[in-house]
Z-matrix of the N, CA and C atoms (Angstrom, degrees):
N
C 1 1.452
C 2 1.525 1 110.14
N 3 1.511 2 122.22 1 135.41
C 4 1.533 3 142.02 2 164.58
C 5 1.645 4 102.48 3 -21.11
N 6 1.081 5 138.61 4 124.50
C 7 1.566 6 129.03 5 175.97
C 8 1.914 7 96.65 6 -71.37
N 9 1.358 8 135.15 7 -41.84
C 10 1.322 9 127.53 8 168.68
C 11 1.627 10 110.57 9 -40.24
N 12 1.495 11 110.79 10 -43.92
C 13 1.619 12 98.32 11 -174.94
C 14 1.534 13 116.32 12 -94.39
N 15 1.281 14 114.56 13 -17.78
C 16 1.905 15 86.99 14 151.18
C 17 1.114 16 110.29 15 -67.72
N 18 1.523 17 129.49 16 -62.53
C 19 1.753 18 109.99 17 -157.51
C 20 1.496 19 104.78 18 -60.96
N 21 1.438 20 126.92 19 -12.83
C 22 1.764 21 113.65 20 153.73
C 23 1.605 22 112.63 21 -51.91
N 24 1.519 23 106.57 22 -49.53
C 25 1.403 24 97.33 23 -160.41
C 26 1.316 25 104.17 24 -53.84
N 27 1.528 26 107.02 25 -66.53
C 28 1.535 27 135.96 26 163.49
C 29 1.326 28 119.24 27 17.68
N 30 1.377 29 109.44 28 -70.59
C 31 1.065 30 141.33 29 -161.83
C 32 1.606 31 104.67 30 -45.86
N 33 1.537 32 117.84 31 125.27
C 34 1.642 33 127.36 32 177.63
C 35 1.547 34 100.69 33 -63.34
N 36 1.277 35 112.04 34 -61.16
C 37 1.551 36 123.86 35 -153.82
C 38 1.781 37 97.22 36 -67.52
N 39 0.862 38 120.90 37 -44.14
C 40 1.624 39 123.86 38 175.15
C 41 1.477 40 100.32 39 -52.33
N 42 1.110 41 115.64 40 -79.61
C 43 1.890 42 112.14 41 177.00
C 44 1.592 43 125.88 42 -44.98
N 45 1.417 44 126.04 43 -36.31
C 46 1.097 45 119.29 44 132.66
C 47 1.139 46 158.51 45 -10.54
N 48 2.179 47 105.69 46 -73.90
C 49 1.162 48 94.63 47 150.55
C 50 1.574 49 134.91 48 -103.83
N 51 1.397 50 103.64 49 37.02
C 52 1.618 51 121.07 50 132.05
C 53 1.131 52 131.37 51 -39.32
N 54 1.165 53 101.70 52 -81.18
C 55 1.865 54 120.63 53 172.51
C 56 1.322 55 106.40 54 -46.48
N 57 1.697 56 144.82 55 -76.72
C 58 1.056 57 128.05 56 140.39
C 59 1.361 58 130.77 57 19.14
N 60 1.358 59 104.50 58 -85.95
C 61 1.317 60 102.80 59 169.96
C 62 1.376 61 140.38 60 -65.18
N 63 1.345 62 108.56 61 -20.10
C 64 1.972 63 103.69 62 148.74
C 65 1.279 64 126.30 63 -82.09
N 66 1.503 65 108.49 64 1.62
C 67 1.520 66 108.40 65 -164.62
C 68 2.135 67 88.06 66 -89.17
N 69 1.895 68 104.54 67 -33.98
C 70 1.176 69 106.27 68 178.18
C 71 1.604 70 125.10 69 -80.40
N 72 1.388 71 119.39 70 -22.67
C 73 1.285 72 119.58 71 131.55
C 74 1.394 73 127.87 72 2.75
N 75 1.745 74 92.10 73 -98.07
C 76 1.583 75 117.54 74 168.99
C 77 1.883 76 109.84 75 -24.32
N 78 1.020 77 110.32 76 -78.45
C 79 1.614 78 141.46 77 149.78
C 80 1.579 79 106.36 78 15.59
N 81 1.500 80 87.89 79 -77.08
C 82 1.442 81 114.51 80 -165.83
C 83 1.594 82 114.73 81 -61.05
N 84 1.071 83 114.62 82 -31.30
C 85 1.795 84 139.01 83 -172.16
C 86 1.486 85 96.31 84 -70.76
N 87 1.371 86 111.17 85 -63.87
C 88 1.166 87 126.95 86 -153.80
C 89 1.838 88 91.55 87 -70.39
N 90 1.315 89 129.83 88 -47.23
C 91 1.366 90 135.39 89 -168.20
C 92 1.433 91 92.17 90 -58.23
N 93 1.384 92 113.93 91 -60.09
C 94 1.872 93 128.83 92 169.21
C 95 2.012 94 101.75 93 -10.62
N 96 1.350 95 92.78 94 -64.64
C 97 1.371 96 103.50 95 -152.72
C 98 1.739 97 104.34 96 -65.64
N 99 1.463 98 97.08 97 -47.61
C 100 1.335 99 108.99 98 178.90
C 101 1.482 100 124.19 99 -53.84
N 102 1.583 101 111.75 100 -44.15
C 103 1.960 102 129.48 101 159.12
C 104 1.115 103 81.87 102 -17.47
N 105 1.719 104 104.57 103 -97.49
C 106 1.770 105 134.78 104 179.69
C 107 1.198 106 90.64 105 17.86
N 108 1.017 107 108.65 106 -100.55
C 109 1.996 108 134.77 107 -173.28
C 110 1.175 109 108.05 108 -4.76
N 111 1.447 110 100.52 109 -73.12
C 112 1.382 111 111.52 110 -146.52
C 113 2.032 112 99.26 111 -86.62
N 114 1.548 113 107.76 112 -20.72
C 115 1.483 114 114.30 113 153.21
C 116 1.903 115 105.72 114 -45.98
N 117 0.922 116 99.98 115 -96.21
C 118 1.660 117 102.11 116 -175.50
C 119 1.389 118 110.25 117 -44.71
N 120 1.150 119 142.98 118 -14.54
C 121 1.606 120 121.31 119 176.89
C 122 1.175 121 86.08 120 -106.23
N 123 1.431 122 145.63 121 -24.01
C 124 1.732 123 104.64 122 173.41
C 125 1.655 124 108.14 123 -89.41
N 126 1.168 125 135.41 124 9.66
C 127 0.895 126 123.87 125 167.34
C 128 1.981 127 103.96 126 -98.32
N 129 1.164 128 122.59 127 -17.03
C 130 1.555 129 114.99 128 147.02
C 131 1.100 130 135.65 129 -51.18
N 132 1.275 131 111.31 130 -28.25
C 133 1.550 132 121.80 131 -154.71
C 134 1.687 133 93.23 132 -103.61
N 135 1.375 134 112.90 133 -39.18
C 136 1.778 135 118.73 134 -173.82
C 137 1.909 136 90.02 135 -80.61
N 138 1.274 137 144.50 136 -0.09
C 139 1.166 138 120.75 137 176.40
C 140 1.627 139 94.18 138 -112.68
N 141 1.229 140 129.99 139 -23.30
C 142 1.703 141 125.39 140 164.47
C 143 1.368 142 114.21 141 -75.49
N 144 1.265 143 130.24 142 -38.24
C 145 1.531 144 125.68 143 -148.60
C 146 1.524 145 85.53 144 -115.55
N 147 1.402 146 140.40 145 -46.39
C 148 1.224 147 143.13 146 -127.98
C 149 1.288 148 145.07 147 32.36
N 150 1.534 149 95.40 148 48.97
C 151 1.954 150 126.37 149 -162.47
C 152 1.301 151 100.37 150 -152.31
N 153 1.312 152 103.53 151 159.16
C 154 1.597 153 117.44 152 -178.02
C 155 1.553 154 103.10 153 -85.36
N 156 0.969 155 125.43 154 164.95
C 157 1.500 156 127.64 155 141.69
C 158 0.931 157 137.96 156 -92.81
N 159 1.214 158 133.88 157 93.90
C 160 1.772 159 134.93 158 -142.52
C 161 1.532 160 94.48 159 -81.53
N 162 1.595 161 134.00 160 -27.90
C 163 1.698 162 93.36 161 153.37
C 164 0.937 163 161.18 162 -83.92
N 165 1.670 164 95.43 163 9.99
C 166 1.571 165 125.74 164 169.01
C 167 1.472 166 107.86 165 -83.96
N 168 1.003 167 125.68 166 -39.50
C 169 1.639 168 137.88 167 152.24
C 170 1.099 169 107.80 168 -21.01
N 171 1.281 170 110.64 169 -63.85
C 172 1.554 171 112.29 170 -141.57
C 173 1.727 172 93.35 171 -96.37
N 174 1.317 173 116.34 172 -35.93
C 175 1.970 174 112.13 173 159.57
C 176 0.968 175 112.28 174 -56.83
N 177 1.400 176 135.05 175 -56.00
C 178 1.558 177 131.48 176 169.34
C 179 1.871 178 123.35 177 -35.94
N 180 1.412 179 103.33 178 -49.47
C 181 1.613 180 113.03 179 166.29
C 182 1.415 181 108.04 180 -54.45
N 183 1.466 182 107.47 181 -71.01
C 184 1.425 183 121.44 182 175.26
C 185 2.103 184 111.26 183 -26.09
N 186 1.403 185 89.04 184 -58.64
C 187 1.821 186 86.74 185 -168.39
C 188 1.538 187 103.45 186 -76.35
N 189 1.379 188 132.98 187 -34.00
C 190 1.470 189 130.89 188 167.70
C 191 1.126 190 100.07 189 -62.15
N 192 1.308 191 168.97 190 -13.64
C 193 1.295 192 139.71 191 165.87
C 194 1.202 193 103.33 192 -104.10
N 195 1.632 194 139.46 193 -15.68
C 196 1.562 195 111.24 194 152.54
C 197 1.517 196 120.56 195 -69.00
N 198 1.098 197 115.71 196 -12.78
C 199 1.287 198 110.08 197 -169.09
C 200 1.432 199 103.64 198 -86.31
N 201 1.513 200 118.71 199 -26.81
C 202 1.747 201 114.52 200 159.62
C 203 1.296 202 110.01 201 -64.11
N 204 1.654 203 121.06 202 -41.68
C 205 2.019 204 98.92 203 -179.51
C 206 1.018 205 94.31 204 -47.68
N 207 1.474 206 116.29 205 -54.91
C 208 1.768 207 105.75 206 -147.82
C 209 1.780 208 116.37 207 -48.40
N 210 1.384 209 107.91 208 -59.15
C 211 1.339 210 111.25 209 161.03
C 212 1.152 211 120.86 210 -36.75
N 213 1.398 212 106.03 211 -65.92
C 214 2.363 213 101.33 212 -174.51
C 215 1.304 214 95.51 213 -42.69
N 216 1.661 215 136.93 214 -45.19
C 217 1.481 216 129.81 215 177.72
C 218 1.182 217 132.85 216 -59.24
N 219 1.597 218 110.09 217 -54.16
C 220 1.656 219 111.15 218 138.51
C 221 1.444 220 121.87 219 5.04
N 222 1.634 221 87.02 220 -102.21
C 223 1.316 222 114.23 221 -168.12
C 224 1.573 223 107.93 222 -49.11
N 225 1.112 224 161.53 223 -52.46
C 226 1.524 225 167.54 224 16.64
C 227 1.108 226 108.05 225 -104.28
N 228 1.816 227 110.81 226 56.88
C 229 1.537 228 121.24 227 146.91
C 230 1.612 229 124.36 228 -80.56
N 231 1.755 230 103.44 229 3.16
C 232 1.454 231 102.64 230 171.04
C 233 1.339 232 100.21 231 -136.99
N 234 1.259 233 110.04 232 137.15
C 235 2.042 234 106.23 233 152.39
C 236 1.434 235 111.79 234 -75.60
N 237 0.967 236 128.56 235 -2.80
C 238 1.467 237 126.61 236 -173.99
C 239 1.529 238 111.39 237 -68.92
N 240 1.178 239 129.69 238 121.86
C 241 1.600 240 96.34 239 148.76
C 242 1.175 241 113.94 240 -109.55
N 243 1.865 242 111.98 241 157.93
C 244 1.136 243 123.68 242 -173.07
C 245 1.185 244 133.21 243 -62.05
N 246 1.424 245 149.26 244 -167.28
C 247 1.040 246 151.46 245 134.07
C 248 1.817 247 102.12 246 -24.78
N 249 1.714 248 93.36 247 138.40
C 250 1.697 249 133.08 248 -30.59
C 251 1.233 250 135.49 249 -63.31
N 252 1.658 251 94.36 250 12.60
C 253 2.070 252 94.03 251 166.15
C 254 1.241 253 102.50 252 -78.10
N 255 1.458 254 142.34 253 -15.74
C 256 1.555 255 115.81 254 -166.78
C 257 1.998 256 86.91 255 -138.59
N 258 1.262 257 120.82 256 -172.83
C 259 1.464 258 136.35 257 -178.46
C 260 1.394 259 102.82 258 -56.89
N 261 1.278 260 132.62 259 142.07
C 262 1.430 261 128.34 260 152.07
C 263 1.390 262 106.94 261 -70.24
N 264 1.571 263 106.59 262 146.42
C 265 1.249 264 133.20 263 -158.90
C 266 1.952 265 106.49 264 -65.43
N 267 1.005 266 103.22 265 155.67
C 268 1.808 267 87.34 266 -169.22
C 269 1.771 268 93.37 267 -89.95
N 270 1.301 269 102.36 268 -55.90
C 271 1.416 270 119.24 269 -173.03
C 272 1.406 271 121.69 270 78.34
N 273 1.685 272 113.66 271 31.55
C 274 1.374 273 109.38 272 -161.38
C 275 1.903 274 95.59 273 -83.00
N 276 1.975 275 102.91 274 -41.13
C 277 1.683 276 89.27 275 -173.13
C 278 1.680 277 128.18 276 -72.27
N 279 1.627 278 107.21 277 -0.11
C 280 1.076 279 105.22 278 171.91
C 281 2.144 280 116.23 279 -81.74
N 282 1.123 281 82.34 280 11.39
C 283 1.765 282 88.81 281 -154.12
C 284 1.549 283 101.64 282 -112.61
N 285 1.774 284 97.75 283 -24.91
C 286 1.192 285 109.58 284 179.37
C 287 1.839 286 109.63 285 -92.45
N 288 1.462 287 114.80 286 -13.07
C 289 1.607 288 113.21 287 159.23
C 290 1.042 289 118.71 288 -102.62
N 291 1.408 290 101.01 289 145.73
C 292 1.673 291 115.00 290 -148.61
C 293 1.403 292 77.91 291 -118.20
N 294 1.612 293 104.17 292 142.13
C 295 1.293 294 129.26 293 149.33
C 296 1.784 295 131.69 294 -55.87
N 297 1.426 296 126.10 295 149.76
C 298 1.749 297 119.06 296 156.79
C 299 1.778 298 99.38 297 -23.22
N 300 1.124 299 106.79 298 146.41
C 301 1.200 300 150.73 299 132.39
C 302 1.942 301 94.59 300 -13.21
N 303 1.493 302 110.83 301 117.81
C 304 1.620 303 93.01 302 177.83
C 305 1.899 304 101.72 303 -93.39
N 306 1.363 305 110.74 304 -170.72
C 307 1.433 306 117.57 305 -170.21
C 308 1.658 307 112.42 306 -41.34
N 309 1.600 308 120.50 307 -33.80
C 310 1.561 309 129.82 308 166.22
C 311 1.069 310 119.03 309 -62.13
N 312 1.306 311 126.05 310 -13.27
C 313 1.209 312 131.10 311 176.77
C 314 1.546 313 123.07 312 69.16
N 315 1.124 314 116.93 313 27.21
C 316 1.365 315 130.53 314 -140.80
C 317 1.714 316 101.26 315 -145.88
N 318 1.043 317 100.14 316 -4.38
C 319 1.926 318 106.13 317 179.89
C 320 1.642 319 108.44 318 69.72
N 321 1.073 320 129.57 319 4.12
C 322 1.517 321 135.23 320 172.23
C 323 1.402 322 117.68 321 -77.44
């Protein structure tokens, strides 16, 4: 074997963030499920009330931008890992940009 590809194999910090990365896997599914959720109850709540729920808003922001660390980590476009190695995400400026105008035309 290449002496470069044992000390690849070798390597602590590589296997590490291995483990990591199935542990963020796991993570990612579960965030999946949770979106879900908060998909169908604000779309309950906008066909009863005809308003958002800005603390479903603001969980919805919140779980879309962990679910991008998780990916940038994934992918290994970040060394970071996410929550709970680093802060949970605030998600206030995603919550604070507003999308087009929806089919009412009315931003609701």
């Amino acid at each position: 074997m290449n002496d470069d590809l044992k000390a690849h194999l070798a390597d602590a910090a590589t296997w590490q963030r291995l483990l990591y990365m199935a542990f963020f896997v796991l993570v990612f599914n579960v965030a999946e499920v949770v979106i879900a959720a908060v998909v169908v109850f604000q779309a309950v709540v906008v066909l009863f009330t005809g308003q958002r729920n800005e603390r479903a808003l603001a969980l919805g922001a919140q779980l879309g931008m962990y679910a991008y660390q998780i990916l940038q980590f994934l992918t290994f476009n970040s060394d970071d890992p996410p929550f709970p190695f680093a802060e949970w995400p605030s998600g206030r400026a995603a919550v604070e940009v507003r999308s087009t105008p929806g089919p009412g035309g009315d931003g609701a």
